[in-house]
C-alpha positions as CSV (number, residue, x, y, z in Angstrom):
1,X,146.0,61.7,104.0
2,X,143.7,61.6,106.8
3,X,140.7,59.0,107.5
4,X,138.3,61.2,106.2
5,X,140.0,62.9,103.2
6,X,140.7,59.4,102.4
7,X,137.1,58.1,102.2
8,X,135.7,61.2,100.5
9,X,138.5,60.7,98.3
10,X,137.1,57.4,97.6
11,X,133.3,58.5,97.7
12,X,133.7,61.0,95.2
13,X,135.5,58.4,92.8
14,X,132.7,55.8,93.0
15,X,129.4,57.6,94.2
16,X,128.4,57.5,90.9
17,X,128.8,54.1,89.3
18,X,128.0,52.8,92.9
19,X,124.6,55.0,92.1
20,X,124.2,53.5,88.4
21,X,124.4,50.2,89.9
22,X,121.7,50.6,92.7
23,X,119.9,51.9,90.0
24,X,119.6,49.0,87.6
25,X,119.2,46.8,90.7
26,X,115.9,49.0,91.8
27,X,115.0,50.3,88.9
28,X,114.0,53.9,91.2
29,X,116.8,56.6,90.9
30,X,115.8,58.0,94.4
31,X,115.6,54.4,95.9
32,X,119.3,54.2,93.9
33,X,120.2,57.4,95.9
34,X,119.0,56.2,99.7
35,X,120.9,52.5,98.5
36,X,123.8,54.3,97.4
37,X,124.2,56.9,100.7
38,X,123.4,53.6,103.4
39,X,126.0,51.9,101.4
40,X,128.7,55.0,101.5
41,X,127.8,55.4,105.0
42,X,128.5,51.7,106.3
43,X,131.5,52.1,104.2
44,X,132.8,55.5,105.9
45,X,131.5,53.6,109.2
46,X,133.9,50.5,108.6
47,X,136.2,52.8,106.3
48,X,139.4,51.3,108.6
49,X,138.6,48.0,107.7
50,X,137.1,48.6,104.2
51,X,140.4,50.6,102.9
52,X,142.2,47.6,103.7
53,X,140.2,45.3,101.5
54,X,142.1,44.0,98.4
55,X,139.6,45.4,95.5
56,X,138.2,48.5,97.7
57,X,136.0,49.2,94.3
58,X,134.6,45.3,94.9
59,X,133.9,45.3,98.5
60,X,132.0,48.9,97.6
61,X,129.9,46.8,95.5
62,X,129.2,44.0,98.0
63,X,128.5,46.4,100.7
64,X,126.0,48.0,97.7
65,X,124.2,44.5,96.9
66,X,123.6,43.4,100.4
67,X,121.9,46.7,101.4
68,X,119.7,46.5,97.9
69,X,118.6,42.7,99.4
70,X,118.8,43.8,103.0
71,X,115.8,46.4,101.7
72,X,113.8,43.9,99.3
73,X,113.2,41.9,102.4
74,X,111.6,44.4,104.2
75,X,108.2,44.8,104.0
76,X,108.3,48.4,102.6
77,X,110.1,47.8,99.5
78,X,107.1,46.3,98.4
79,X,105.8,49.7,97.1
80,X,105.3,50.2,93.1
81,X,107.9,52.7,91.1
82,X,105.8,55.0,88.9
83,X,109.4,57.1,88.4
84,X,110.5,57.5,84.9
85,X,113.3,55.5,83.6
86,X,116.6,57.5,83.3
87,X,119.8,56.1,81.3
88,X,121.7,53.9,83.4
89,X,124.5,53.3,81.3
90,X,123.2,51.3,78.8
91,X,123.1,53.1,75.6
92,X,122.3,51.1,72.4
93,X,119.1,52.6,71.9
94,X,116.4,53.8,74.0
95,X,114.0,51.0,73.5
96,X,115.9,48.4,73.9
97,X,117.6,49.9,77.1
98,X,114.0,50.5,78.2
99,X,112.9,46.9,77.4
100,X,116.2,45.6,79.0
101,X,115.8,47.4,82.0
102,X,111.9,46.3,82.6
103,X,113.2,42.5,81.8
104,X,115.9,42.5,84.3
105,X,112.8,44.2,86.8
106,X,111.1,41.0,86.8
107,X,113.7,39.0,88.0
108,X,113.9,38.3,91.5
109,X,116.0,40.4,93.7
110,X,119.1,37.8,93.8
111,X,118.6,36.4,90.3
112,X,118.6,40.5,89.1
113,X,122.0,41.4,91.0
114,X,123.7,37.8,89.7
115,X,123.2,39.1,86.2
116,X,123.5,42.5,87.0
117,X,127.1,41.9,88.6
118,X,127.9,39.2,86.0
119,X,127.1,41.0,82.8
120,X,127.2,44.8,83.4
121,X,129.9,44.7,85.9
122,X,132.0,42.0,84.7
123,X,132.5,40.1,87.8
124,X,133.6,36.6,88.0
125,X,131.4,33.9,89.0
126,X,133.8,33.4,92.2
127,X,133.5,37.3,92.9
128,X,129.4,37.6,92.9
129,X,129.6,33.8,94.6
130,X,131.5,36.0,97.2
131,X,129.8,39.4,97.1
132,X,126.2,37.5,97.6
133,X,127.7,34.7,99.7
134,X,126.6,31.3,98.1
135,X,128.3,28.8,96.6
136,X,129.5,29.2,93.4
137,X,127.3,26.4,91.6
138,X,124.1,28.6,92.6
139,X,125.6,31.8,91.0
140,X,126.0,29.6,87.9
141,X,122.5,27.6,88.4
142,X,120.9,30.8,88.6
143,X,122.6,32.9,86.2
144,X,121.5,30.2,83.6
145,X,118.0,30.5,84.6
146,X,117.6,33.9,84.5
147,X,119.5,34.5,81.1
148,X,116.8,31.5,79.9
149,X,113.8,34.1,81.4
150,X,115.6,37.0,80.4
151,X,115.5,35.5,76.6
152,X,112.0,34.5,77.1
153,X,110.9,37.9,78.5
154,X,112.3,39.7,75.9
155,X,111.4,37.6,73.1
156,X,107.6,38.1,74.3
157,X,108.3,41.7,74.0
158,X,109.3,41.4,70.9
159,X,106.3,39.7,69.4
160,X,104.0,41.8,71.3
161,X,105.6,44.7,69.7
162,X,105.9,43.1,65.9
163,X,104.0,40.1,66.1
């Protein structure tokens, strides 16, 4: 198989998790989609290197992450999504995926892919330690303190709604 039957091989396989991701990091499907097609391109870009990576499904997802933070620091990604939510994978109900996904939106860029990568793609502390490269004790700092907001945010929700 040649280089480039190889990576659309590979892009065809993942484009869509990768895009699920993006999504619950950005909360914006077509922000998720410009994430998700910068990330396949650096990846086809550095595809001799990147096929050679142990976990080629892992390093997709680091190259994903840094790209999403890459674009929170920029000034532009300051604008306000006004999109309508669409299912991202998480289907216990509609209101609580809704309620979930605006809860994880007000976490900080970082603190949001931590749990993101933690919880909903079952990484290990080591890996996301890795993927967002700090030490290990601030993946598990910080995944603390944003499960203790998370808790908090959604437990306002819910007296708001039946308090």
């Amino acid at each position: 198989m040649n280089h480039d039957e190889d990576f659309t091989q590979f892009a065809q396989a993942r484009a869509e998790k990768l895009r699920a991701t993006a999504f619950m990091l950005c909360r914006d499907w077509h922000l998720a989609q410009d994430l998700t097609q910068t990330t396949l391109t650096k990846l086809y870009v550095g595809w001799r290197r990147a096929r050679q990576a142990d976990n080629l499904t892992a390093y997709a997802q680091k190259v994903l992450v840094r790209v999403y933070l890459d674009h929170r620091r920029r000034r532009s990604s300051a604008e306000a999504v006004t999109a309508e939510v669409h299912d991202a994978g998480y289907r216990q109900s509609p209101d609580l995926r809704l309620t979930m996904l605006d809860a994880l939106g007000r976490l900080p860029a970082r603190d949001r892919a931590i749990v993101i990568l933690r919880y909903f793609e079952d990484y290990t502390v080591e890996q996301v330690a890795d993927v967002l490269d700090v030490p290990v004790s601030v993946v598990k700092t910080q995944t603390k303190r944003s499960l203790e907001r998370l808790r908090g945010l959604l437990a306002a929700e819910q007296l708001a709604l039946f308090g």
